[in-house]
Backbone and ligand atoms as CSV (ligand in chain L), in Angstrom:
chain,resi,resn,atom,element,x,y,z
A,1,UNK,N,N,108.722,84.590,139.128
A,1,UNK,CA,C,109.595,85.676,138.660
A,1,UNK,C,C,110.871,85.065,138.080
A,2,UNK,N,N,111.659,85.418,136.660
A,2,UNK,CA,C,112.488,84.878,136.276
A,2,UNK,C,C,113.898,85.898,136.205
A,3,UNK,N,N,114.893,85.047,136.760
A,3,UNK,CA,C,115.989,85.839,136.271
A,3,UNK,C,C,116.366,86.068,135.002
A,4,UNK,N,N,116.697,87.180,134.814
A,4,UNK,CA,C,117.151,87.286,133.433
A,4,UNK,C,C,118.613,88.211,133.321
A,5,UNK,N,N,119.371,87.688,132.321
A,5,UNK,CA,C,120.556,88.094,131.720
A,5,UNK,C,C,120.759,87.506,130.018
A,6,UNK,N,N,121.611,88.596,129.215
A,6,UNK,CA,C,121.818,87.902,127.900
A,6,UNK,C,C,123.232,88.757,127.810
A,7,UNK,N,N,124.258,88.219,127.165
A,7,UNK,CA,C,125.053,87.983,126.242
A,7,UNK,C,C,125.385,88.224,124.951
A,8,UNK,N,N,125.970,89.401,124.675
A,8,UNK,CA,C,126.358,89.715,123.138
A,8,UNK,C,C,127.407,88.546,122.414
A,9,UNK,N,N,127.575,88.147,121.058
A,9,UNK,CA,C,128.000,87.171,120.415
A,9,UNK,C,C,130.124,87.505,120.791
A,10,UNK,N,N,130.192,88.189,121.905
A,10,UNK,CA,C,131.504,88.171,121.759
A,10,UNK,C,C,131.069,87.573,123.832
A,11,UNK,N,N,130.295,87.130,124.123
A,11,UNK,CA,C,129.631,86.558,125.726
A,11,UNK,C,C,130.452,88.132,126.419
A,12,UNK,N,N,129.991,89.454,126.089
A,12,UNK,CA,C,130.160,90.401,127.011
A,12,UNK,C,C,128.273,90.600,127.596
A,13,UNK,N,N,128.302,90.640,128.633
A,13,UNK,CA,C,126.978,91.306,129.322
A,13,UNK,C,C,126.087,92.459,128.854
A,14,UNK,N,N,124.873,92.004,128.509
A,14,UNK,CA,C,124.317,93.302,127.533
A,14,UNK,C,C,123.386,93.630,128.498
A,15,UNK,N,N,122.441,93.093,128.961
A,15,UNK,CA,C,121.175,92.954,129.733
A,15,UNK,C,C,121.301,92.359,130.728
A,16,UNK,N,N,120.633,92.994,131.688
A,16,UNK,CA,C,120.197,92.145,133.174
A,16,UNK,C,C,119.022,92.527,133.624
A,17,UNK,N,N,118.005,91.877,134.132
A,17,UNK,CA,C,116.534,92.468,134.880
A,17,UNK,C,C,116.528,92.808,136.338
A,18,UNK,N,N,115.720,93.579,136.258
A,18,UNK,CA,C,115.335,94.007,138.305
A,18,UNK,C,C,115.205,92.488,138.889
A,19,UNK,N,N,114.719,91.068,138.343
A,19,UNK,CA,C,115.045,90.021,139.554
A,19,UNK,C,C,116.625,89.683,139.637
A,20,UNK,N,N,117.305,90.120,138.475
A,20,UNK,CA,C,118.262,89.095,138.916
A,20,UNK,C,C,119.408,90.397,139.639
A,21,UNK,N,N,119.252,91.766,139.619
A,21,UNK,CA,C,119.879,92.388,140.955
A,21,UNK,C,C,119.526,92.279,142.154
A,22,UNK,N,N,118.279,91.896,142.240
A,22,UNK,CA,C,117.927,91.607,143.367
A,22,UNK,C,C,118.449,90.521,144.054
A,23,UNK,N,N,118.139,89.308,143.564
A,23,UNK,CA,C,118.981,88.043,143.305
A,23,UNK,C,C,120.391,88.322,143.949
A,24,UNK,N,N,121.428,88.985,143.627
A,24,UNK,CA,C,122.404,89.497,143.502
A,24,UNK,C,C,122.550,89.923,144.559
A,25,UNK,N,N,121.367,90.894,145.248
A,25,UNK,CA,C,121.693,91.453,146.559
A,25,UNK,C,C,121.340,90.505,147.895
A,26,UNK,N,N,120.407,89.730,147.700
A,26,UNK,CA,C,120.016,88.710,148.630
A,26,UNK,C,C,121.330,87.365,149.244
A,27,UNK,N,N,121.965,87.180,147.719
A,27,UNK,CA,C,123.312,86.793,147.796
A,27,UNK,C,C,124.561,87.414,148.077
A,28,UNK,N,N,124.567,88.115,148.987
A,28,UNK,CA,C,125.582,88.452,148.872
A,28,UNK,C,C,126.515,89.507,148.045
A,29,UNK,N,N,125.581,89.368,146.959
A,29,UNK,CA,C,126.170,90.061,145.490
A,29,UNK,C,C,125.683,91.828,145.905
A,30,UNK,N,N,125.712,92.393,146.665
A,30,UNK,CA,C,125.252,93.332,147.165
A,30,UNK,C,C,125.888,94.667,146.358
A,31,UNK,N,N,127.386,94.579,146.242
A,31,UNK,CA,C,128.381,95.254,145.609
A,31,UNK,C,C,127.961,95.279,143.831
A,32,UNK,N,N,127.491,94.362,143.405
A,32,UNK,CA,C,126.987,94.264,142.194
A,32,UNK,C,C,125.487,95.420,141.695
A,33,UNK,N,N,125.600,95.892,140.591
A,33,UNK,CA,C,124.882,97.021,140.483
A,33,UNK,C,C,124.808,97.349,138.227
A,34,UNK,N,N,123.721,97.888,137.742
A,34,UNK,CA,C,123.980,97.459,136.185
A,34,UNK,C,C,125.180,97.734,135.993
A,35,UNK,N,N,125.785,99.122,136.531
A,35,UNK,CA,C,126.821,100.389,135.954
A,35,UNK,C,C,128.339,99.084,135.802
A,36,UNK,N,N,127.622,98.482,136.707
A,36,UNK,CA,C,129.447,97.570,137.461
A,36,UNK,C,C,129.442,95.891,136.580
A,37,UNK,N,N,128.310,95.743,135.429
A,37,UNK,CA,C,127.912,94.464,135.518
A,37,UNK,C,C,127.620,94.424,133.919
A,38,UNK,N,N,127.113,95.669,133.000
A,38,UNK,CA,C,126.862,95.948,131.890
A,38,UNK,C,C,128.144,96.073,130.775
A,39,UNK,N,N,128.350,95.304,129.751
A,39,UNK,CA,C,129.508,95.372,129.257
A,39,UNK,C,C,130.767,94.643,129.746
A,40,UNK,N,N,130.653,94.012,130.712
A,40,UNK,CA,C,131.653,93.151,131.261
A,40,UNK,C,C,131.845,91.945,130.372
A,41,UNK,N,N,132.849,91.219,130.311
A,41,UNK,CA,C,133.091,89.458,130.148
A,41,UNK,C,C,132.134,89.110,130.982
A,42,UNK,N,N,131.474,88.190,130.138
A,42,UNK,CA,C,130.773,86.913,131.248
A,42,UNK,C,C,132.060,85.981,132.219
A,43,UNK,N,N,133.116,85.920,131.433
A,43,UNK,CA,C,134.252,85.025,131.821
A,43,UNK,C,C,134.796,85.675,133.346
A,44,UNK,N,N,134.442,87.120,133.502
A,44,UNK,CA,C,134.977,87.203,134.572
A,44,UNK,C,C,134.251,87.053,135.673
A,45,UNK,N,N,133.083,86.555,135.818
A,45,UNK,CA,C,132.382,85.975,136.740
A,45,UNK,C,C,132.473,84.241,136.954
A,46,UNK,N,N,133.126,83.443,135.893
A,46,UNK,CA,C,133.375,81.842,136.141
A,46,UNK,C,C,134.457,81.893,136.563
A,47,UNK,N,N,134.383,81.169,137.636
A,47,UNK,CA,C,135.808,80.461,138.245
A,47,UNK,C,C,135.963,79.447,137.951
A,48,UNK,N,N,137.203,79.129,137.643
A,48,UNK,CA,C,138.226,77.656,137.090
A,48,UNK,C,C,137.876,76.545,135.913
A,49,UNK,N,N,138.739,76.246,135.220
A,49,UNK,CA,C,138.231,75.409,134.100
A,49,UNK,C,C,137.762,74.963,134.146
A,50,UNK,N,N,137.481,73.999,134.454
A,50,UNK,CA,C,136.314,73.227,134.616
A,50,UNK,C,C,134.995,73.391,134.450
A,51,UNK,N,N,134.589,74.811,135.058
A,51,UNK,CA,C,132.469,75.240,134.593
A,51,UNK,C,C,133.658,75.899,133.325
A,52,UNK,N,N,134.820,77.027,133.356
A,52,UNK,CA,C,134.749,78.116,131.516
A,52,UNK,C,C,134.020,76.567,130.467
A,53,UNK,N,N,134.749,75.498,130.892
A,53,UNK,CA,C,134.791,74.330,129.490
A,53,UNK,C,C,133.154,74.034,129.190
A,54,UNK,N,N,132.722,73.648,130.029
A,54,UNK,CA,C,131.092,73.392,130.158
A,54,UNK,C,C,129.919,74.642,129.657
A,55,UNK,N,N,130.640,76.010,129.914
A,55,UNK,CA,C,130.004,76.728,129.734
A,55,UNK,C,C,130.344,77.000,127.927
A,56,UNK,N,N,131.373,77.163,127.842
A,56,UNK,CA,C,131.681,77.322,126.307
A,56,UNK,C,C,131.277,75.975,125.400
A,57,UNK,N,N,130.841,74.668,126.052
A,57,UNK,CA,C,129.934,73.761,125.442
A,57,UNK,C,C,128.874,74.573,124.932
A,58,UNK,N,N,127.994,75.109,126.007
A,58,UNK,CA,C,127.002,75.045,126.306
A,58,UNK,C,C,126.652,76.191,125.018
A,59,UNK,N,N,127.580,77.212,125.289
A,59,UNK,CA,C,126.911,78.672,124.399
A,59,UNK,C,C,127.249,78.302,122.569
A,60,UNK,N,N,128.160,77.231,122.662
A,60,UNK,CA,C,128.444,76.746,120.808
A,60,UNK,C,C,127.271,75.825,120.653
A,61,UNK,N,N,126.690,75.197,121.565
A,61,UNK,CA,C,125.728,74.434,121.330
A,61,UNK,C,C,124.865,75.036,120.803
A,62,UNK,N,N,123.873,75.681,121.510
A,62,UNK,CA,C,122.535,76.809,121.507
A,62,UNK,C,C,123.036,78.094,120.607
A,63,UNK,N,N,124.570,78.560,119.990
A,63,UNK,CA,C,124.579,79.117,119.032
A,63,UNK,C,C,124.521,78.416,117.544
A,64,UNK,N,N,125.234,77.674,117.474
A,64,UNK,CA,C,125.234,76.497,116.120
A,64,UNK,C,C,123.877,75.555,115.997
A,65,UNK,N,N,123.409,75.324,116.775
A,65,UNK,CA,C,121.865,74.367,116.511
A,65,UNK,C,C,120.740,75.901,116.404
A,66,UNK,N,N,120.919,77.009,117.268
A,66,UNK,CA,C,119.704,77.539,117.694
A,66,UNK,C,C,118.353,77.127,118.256
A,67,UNK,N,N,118.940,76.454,119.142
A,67,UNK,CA,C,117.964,76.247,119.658
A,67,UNK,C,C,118.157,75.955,121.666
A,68,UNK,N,N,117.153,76.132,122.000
A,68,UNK,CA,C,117.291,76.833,123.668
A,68,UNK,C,C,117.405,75.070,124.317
A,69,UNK,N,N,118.275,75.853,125.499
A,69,UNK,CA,C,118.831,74.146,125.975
A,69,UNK,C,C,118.292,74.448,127.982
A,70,UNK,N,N,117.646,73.649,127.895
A,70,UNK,CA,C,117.270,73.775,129.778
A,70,UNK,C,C,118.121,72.817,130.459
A,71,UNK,N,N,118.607,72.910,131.602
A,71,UNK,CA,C,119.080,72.690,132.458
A,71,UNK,C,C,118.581,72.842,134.002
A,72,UNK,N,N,118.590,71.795,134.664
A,72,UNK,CA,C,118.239,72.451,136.794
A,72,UNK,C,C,119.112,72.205,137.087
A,73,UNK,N,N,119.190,73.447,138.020
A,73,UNK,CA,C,120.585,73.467,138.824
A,73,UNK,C,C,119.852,73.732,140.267
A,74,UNK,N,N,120.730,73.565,141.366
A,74,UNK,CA,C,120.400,74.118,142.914
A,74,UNK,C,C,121.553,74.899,143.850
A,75,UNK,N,N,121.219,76.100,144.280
A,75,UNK,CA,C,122.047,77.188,144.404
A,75,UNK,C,C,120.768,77.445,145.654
A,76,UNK,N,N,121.760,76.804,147.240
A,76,UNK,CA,C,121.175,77.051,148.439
A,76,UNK,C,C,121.657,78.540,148.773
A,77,UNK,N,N,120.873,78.649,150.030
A,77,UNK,CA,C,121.182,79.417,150.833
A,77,UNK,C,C,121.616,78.787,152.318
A,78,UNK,N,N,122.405,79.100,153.078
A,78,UNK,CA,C,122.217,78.593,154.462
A,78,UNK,C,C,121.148,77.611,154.717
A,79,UNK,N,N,119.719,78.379,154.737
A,79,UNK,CA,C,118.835,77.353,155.641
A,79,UNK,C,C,117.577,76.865,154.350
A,80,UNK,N,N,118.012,77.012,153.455
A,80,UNK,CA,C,117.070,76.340,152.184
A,80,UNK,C,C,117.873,75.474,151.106
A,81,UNK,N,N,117.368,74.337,150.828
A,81,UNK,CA,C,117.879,74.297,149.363
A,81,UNK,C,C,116.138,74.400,148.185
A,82,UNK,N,N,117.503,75.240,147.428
A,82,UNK,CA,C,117.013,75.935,146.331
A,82,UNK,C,C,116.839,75.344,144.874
A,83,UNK,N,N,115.820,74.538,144.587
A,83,UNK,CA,C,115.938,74.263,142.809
A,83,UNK,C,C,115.491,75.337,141.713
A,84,UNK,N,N,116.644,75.207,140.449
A,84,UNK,CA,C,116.136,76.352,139.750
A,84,UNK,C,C,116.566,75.794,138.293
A,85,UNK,N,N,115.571,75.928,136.898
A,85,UNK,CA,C,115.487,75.937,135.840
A,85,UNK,C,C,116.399,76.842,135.057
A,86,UNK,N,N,117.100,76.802,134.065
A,86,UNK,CA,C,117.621,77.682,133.533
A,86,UNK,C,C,117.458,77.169,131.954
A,87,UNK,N,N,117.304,78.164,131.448
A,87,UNK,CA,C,117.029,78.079,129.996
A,87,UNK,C,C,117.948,79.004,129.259
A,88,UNK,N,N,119.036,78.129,128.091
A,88,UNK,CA,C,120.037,79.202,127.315
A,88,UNK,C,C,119.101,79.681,125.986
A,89,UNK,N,N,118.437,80.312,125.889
A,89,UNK,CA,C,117.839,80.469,124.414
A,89,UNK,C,C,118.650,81.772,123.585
A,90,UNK,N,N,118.618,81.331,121.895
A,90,UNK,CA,C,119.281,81.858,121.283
A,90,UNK,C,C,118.639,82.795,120.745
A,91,UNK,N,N,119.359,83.941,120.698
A,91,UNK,CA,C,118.220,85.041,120.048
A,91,UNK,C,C,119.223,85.682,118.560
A,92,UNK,N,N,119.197,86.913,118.464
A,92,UNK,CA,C,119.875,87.241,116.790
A,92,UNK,C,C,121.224,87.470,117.478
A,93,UNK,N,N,121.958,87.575,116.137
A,93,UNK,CA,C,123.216,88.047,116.300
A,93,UNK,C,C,124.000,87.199,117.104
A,94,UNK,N,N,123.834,85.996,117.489
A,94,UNK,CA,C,124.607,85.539,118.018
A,94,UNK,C,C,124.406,85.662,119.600
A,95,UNK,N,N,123.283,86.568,120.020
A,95,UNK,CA,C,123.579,86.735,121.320
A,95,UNK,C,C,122.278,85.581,122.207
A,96,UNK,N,N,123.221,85.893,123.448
A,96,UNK,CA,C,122.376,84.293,124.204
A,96,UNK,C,C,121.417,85.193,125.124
A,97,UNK,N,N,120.498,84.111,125.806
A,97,UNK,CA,C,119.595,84.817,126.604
A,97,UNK,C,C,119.588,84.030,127.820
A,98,UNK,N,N,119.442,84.351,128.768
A,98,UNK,CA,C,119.754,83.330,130.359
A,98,UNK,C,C,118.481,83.555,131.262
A,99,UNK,N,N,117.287,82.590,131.484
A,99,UNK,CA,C,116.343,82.702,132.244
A,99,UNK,C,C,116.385,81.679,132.971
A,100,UNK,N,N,116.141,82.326,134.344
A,100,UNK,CA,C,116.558,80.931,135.523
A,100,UNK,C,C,115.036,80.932,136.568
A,101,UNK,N,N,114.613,80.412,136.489
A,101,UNK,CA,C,113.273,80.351,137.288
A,101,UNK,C,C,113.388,78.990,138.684
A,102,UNK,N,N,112.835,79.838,139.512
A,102,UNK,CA,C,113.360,78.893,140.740
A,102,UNK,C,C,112.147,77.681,140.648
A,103,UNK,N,N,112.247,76.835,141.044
A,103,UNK,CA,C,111.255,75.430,140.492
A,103,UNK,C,C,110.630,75.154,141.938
A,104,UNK,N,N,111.973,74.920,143.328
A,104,UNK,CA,C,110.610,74.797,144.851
A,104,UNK,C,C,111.973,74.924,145.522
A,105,UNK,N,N,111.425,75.546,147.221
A,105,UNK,CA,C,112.205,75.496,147.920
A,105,UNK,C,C,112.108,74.228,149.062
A,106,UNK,N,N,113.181,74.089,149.741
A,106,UNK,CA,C,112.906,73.212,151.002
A,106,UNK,C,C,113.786,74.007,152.360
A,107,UNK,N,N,112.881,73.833,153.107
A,107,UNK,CA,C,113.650,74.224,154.609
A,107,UNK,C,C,114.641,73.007,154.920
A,108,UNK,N,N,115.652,73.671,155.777
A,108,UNK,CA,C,116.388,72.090,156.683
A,108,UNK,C,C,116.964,72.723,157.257
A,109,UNK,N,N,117.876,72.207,157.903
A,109,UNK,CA,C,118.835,72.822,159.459
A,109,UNK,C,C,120.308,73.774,158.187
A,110,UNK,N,N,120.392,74.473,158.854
A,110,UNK,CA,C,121.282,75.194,158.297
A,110,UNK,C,C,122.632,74.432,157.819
A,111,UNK,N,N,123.098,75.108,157.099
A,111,UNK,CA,C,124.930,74.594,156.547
A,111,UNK,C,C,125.550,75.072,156.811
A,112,UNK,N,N,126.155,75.105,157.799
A,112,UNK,CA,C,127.681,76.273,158.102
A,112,UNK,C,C,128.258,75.849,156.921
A,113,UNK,N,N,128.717,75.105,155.812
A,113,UNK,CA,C,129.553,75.189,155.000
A,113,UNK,C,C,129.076,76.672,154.118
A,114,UNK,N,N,127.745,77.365,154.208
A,114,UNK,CA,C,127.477,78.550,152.983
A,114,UNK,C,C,127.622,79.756,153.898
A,115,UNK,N,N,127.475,79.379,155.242
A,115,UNK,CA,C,127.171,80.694,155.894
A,115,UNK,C,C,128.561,81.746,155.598
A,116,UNK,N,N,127.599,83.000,154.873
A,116,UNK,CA,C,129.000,83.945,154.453
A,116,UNK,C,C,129.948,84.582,155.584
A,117,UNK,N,N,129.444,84.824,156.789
A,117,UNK,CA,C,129.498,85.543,157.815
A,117,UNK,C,C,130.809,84.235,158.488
A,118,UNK,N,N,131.026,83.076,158.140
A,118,UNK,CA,C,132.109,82.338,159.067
A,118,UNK,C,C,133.626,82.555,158.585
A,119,UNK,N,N,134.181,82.501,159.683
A,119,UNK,CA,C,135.846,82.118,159.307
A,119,UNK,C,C,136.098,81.431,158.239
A,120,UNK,N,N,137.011,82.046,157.738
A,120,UNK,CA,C,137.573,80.591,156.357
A,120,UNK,C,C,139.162,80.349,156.255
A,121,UNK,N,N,139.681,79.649,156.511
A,121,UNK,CA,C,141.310,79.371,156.410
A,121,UNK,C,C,141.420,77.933,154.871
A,122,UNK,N,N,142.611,78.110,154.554
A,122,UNK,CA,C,142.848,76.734,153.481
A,122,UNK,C,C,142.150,75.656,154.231
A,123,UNK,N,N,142.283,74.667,153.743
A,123,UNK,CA,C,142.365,74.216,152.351
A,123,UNK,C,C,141.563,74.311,151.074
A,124,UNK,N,N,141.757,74.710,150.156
A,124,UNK,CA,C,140.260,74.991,149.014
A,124,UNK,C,C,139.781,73.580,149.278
A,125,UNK,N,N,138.093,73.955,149.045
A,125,UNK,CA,C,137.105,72.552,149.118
A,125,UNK,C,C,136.420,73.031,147.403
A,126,UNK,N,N,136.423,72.349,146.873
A,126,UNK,CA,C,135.377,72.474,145.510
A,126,UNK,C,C,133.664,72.491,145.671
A,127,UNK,N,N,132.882,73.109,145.202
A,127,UNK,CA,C,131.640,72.989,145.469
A,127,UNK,C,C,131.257,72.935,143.998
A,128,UNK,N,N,130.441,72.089,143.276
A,128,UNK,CA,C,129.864,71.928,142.305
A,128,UNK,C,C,128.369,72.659,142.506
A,129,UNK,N,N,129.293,73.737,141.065
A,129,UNK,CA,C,127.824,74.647,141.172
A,129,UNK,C,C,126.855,74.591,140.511
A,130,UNK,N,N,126.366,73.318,139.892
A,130,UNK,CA,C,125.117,72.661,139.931
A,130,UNK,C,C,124.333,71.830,141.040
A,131,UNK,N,N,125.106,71.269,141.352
A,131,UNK,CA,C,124.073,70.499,142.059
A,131,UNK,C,C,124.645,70.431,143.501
A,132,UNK,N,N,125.654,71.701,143.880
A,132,UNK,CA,C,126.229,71.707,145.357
A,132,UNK,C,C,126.717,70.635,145.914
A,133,UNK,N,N,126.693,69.506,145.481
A,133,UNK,CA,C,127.902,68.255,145.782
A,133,UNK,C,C,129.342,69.306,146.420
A,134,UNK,N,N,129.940,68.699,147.136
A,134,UNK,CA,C,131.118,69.268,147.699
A,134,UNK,C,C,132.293,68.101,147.501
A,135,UNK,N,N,133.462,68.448,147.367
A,135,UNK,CA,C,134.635,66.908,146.818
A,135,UNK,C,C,135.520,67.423,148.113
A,136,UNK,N,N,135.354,66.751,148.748
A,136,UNK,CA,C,135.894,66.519,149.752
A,136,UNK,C,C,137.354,65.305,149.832
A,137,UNK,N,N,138.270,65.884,150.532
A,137,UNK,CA,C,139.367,64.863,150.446
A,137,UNK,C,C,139.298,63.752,150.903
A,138,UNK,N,N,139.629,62.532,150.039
A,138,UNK,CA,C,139.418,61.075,149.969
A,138,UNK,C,C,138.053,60.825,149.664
A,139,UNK,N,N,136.870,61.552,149.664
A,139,UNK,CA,C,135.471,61.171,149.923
A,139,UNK,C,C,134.940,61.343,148.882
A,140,UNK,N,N,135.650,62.181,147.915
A,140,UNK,CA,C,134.812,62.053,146.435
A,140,UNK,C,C,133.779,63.199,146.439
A,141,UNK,N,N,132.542,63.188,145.852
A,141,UNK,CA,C,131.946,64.172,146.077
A,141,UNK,C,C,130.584,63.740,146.683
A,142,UNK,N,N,130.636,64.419,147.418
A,142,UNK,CA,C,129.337,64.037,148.575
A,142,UNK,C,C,128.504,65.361,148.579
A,143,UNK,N,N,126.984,64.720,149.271
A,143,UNK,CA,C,126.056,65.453,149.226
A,143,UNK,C,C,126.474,66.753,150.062
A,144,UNK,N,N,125.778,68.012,150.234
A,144,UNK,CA,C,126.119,69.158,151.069
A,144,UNK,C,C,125.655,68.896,152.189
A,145,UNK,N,N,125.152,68.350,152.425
A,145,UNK,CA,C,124.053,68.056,153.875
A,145,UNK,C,C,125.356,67.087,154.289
A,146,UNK,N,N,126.035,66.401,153.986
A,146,UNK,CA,C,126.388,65.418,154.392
A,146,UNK,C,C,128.120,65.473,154.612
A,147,UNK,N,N,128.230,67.047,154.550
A,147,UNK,CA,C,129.573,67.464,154.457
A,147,UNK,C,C,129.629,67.935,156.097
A,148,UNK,N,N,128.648,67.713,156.971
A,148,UNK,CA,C,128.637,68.157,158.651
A,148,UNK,C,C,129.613,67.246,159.115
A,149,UNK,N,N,129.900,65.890,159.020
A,149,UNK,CA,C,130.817,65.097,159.414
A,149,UNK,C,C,132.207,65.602,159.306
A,150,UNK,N,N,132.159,65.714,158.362
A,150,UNK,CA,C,133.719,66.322,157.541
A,150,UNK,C,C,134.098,67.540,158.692
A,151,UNK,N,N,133.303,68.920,158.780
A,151,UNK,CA,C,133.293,69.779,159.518
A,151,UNK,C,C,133.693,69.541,160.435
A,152,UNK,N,N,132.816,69.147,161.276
A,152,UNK,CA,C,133.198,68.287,162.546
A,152,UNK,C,C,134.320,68.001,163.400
A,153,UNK,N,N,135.054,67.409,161.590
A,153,UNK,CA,C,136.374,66.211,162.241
A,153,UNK,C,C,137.333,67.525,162.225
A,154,UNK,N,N,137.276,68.794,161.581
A,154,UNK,CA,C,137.968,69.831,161.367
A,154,UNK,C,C,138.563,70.393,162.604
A,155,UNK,N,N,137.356,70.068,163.590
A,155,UNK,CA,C,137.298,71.316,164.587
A,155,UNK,C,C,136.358,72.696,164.464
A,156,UNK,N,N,136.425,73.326,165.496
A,156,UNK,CA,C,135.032,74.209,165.563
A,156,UNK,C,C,135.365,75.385,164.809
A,157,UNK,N,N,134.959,76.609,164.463
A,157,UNK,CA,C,134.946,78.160,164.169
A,157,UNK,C,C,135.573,78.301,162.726
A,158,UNK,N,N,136.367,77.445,162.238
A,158,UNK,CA,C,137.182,77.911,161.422
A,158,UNK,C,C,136.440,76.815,160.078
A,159,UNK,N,N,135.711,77.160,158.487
A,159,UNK,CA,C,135.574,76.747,157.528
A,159,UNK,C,C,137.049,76.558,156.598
A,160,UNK,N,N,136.862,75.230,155.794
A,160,UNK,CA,C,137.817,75.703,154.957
A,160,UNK,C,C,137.359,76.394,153.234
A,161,UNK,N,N,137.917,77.348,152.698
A,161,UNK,CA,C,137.852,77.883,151.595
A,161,UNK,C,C,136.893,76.938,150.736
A,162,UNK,N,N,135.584,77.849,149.894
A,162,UNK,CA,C,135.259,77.038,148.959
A,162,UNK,C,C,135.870,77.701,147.758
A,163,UNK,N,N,135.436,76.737,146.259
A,163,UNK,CA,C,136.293,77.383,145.195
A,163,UNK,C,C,135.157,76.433,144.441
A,164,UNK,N,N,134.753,76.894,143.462
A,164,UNK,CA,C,133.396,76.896,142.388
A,164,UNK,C,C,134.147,75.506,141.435
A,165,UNK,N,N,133.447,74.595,141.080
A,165,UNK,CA,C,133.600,73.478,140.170
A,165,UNK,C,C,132.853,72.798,139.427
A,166,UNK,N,N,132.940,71.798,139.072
A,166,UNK,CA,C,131.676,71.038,138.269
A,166,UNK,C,C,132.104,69.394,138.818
A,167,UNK,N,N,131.023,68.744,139.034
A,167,UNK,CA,C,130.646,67.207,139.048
A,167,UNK,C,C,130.814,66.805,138.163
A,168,UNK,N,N,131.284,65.153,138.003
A,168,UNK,CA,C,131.054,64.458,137.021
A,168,UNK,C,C,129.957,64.283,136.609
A,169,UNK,N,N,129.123,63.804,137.403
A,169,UNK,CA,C,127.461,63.673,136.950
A,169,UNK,C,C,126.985,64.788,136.673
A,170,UNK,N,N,127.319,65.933,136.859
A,170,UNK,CA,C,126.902,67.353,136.155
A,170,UNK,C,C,126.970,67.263,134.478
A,171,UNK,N,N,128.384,67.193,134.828
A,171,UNK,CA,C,129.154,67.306,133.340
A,171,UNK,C,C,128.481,66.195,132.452
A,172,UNK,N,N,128.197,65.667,133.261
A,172,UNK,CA,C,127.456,64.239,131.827
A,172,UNK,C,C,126.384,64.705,131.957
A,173,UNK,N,N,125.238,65.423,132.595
A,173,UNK,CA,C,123.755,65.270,132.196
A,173,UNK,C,C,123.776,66.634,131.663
A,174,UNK,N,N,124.744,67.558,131.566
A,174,UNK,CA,C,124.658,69.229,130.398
A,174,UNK,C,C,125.050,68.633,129.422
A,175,UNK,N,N,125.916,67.674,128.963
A,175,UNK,CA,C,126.827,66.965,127.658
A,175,UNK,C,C,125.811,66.523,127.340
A,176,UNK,N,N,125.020,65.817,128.069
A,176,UNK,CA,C,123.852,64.688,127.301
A,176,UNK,C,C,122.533,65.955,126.857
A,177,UNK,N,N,122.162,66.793,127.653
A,177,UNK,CA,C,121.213,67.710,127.365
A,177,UNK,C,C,121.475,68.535,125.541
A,178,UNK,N,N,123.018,68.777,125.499
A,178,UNK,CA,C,123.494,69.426,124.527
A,178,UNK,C,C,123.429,68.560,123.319
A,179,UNK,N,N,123.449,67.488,123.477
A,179,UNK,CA,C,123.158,66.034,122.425
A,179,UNK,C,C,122.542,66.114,121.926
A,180,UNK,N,N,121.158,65.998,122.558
A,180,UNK,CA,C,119.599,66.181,122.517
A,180,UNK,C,C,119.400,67.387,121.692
A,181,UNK,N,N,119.756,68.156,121.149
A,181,UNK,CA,C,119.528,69.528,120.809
A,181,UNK,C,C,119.307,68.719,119.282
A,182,UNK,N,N,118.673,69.294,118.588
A,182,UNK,CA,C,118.331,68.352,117.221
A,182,UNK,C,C,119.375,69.447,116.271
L,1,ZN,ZN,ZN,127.154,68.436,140.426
């Protein structure tokens, strides 16, 4: 089953499919609904420069070449990580098309860093929302699995804030994908 969303040539929200509200509600996104989601900015769903810059690569790319650019990204849940395909393909008028197809899941011990239901106090932590790397202070960006130490040294009950970003190694393998575009 593929998610789907597209984009009018000014990136306001034209279309969305029954998977990807669903999608939406499984995440959290529960509050989300067409009436609330149709006609919107795409922009007001990215947080912080860093993905707007990557993303406005991404949509001049696949508008000026025309031609559809894939990307995998992984977007866990608590007790899975999640791989998923996404494809920008260009359709008329300028407008984009967004199909994200999940590729495999894996079980593992849960992440209190996603669980929505925990405490959260400062400090913002960045989570790269490709490939869930977390940049952790002094440590650079480390795997998510591997952010339990960090936790740990925190103390118990209380998470600190995440806030949406991009990897370096992200940012170079969408730059290099967008290259490739003939
Ligand atoms: Zn990344």
């Amino acid at each position: 089953m593929s998610i789907q969303y597209s984009i009018d040539s000014t990136d306001h929200i034209r279309f969305i499919n029954e998977a990807w509200l669903q999608f939406a509600c499984q995440n959290d996104g529960g509050h989300l609904n067409r009436a609330s989601v149709i006609g919107k900015s795409l922009w007001e769903f990215i947080e912080g420069e860093d993905l707007r810059q990557i993303y406005r690569h991404i949509f001049k790319a696949v508008r000026m070449k025309q031609q559809a650019a894939v990307f995998r990204f992984r977007c866990d849940s608590p007790v899975c990580r999640r791989f998923f395909q996404l494809m920008v393909s260009p359709l008329q008028e300028d407008e984009l098309m967004f199909s994200t197809h999940p590729i495999r899941e894996v079980q593992r011990d849960p992440v209190l860093f996603l669980d929505p239901d925990v405490q959260r106090r400062g400090p913002f932590v960045t989570i790269c929302s490709w490939c869930m790397k977390v940049r952790l202070p002094n440590q650079g960006w480390v795997e998510l699995e591997e952010t339990v130490n960090y936790l740990d040294s925190l103390g118990t009950g209380v998470l600190p804030s995440l806030t949406h970003g991009i990897c370096l190694e992200c940012q170079g393998n969408i730059e290099n994908e967008l290259k490739n575009l003939k």
